[in-house]
C-alpha positions in Angstrom: 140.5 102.9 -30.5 141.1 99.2 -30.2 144.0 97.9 -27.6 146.5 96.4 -29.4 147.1 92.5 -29.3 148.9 90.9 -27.0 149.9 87.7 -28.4 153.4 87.7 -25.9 154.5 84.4 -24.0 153.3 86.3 -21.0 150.2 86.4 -22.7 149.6 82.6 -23.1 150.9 81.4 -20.0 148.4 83.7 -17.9 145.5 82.4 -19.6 145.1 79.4 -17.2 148.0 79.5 -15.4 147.8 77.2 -12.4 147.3 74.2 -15.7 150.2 75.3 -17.3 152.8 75.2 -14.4 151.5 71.6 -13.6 151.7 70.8 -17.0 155.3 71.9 -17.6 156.6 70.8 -14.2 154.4 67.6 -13.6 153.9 68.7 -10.0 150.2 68.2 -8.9 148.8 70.8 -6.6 151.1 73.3 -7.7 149.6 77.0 -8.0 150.2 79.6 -9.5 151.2 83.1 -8.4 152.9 86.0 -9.2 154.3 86.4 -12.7 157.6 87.9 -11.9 160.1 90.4 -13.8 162.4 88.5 -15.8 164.7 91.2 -17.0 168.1 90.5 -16.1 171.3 92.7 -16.2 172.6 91.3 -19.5 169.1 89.5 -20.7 165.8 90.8 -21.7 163.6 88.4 -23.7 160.2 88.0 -24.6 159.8 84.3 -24.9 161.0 83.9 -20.7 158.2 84.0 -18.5 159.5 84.0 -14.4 156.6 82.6 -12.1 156.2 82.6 -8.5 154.9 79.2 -7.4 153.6 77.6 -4.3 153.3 73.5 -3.5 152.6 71.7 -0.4 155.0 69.5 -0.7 158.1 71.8 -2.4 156.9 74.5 -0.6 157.6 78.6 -3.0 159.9 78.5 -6.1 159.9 80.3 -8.9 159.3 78.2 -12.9 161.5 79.3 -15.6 159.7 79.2 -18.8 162.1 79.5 -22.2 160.2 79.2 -25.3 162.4 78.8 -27.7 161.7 78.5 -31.3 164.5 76.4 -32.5 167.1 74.2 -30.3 170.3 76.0 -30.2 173.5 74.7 -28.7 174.2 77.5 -26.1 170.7 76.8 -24.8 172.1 74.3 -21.5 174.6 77.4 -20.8 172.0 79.8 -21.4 169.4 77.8 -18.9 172.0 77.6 -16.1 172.8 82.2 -16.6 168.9 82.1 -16.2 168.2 80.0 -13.2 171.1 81.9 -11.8 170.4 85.3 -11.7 166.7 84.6 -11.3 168.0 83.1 -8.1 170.2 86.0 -7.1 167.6 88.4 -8.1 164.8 86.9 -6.3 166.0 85.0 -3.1 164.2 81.4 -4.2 165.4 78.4 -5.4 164.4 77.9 -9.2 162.9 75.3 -11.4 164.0 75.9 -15.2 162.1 74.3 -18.2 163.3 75.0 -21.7 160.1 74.7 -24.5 161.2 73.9 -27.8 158.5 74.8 -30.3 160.1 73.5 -34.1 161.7 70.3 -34.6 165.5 70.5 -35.5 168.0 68.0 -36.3 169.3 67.6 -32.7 168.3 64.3 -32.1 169.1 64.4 -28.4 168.2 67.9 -26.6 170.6 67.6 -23.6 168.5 68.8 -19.8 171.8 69.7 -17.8 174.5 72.3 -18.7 177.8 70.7 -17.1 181.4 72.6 -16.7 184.5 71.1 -14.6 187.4 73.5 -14.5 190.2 72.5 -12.7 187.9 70.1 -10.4 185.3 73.1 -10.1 182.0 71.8 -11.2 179.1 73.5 -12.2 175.9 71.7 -12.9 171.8 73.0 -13.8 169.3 70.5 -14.6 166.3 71.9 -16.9 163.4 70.3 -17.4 162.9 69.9 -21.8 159.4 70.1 -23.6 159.6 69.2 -27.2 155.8 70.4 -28.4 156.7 68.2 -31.7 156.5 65.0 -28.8 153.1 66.6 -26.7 149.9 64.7 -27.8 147.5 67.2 -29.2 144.6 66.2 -26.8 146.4 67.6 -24.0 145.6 71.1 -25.3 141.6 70.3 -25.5 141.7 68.1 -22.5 143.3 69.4 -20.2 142.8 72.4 -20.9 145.5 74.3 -22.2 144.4 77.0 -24.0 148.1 78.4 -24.0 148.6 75.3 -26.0 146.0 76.0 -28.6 148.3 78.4 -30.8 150.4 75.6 -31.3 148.4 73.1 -32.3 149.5 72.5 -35.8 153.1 71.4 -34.3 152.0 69.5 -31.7 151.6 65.3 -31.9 148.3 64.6 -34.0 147.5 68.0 -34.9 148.8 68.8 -38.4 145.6 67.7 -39.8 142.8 70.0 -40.8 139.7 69.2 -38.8 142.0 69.1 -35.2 142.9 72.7 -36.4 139.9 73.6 -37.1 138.6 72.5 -33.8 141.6 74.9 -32.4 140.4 78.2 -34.4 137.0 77.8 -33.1 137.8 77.5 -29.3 140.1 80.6 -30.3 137.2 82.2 -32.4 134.7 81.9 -29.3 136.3 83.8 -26.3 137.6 87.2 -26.6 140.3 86.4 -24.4 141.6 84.0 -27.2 140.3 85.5 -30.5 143.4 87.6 -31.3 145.7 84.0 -31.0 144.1 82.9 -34.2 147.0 84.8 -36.6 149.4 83.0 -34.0 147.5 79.5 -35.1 147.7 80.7 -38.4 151.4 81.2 -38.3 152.2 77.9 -37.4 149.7 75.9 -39.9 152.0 77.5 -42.3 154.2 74.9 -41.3 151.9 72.0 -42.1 148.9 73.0 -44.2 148.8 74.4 -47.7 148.9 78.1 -47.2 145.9 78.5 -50.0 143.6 76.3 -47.2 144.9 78.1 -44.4 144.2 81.6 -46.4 140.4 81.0 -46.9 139.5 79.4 -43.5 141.7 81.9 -41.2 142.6 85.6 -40.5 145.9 86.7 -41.2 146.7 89.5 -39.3 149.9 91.1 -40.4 150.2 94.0 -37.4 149.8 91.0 -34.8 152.5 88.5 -36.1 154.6 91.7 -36.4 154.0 91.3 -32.2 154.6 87.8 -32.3 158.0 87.0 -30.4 158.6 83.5 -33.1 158.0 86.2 -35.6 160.5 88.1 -34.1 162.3 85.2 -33.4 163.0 84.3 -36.9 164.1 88.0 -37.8 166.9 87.7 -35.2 168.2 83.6 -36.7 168.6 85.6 -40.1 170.8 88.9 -38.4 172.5 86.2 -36.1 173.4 83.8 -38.6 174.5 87.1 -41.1 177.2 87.9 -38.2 178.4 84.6 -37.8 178.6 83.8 -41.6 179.0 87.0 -43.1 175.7 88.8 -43.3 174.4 88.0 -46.8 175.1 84.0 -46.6 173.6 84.1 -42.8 170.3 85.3 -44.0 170.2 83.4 -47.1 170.4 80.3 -44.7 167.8 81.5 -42.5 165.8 82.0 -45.9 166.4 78.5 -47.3 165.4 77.4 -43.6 162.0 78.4 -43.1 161.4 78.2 -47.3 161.8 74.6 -46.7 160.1 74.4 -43.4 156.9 76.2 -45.1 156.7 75.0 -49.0 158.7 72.0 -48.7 160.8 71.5 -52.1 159.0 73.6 -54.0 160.0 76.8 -51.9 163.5 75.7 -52.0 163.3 75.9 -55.9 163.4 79.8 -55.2 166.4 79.5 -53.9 168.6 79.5 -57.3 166.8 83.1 -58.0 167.1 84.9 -54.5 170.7 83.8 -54.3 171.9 86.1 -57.1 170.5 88.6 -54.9 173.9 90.6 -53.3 171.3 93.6 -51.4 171.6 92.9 -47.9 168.3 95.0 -47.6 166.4 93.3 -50.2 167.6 90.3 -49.1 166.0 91.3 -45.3 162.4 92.3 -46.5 162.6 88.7 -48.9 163.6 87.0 -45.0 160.5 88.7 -43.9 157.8 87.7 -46.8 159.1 84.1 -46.5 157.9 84.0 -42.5 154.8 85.8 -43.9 153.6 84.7 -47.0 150.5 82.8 -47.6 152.0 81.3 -51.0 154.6 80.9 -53.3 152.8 83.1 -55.6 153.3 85.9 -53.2 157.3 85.4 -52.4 157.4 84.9 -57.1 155.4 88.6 -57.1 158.1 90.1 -54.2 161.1 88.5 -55.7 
């Protein structure tokens, strides 16, 4: 019986993790140790990675890794309740980096969280990674093979042959063969699902495992509590229908919205992150 994929944050980072701390932290000579148990009291996520680290010249730390799918505005708060208790927990001073995978409208990501109550300040300083800014070479280069699912959103490498070149780096170790429905995922977002269809495999059961998958699921339920259930999720539809088909996904909109079925309205959420064409969300709808 086959092992089932792991395709978790986790996952990524331990392929070559001594790179990827001095990539995201820009500290040479920095190794990598320990990958440490980030579940808090009150958080528990699969996209934060905890690392225990060692540098000659910084001496042991830990690197906070938040990969976050979308810039949200409680993000600064949400990187200083991480630092903390990863502190508290662990006894060692703590260097947070917040990954932002999909370009948003923020056109400034802020890399402090500030408070002054009274004259009591608070103040964390995080480290930001936007991978729409990182030059695609740095995945093949450095390497980076954590990087490699993300190609298509990175600087340079929305065109076909660069993604190709990704898919058969995956295709050729085991280690990194079951990232190519992650790479598929994410090509969604800049080739035409048809191309991306015939030259890669689509593997529903491991997106399913995919925490952006997951990740997507949870913007439609949280934007359905703040905006009242059906009009949260029919923005998180009209989101990624536009980030996948461009205007002609958004033409689907005028249909799905006369949809009042919170569940139907759900499984459509899920087809959109899923689909490889409009065809498919026309036969669902």
């Amino acid at each position: 019986m086959a092992k089932p994929a792991d395709v978790s944050t986790k996952k990524l980072i331990s392929l070559a993790p001594d790179n990827w701390v001095r990539w995201v932290t820009q500290i040479p000579n920095l190794v990598a140790g320990e990958i440490l148990n980030s579940e808090f009291q009150w958080i528990s996520r699969e996209s934060d990675v905890l690392i225990r680290v060692t540098s000659p010249q910084h001496g042991e730390f830990m690197l906070l890794n938040e990969l976050q799918l979308r810039y949200q505005s409680k993000m600064p708060r949400r990187m200083r309740a991480y630092a903390a208790l990863a502190e508290e927990k662990y006894n060692l001073p703590t260097y947070p980096v917040l990954i932002n995978i999909l370009k948003t409208g923020n056109n400034e990501i802020p890399t402090s969280f500030t408070s002054n109550i009274a004259g009591l300040r608070a103040i964390q300083d995080y480290r930001v990674i936007n991978l729409w800014e990182v030059d695609v070479n740095i995945a093949f280069q450095q390497p980076l093979p954590s990087l490699l699912p993300f190609v298509p959103i990175l600087k340079g490498g929305e065109n076909e042959s660069t993604i190709r070149e990704a898919l058969q780096i995956l295709r050729a170790d085991e280690q990194l063969n079951q990232l190519e429905t992650v790479l598929a995922f994410f090509a969604t977002f800049v080739l035409e699902s048809a191309l991306i269809q015939e030259i890669m495999r689509w593997d529903m059961t491991v997106l399913h495992e995919s925490p952006w998958y997951q990740e997507i699921l949870r913007e439609g339920e949280a934007r359905g509590e703040a905006r009242g259930e059906a009009r949260g999720i029919l923005s998180s539809i009209e989101i990624n229908l536009e980030l996948k088909f461009g205007d002609n996904g958004l033409q689907l909109m005028r249909q799905i919205t006369e949809i009042n079925d919170i569940e139907r309205l759900k499984t459509i959420l899920r087809n959109v992150v899923t689909a490889n064409s409009i065809e498919e969300l026309q036969q669902v709808l």
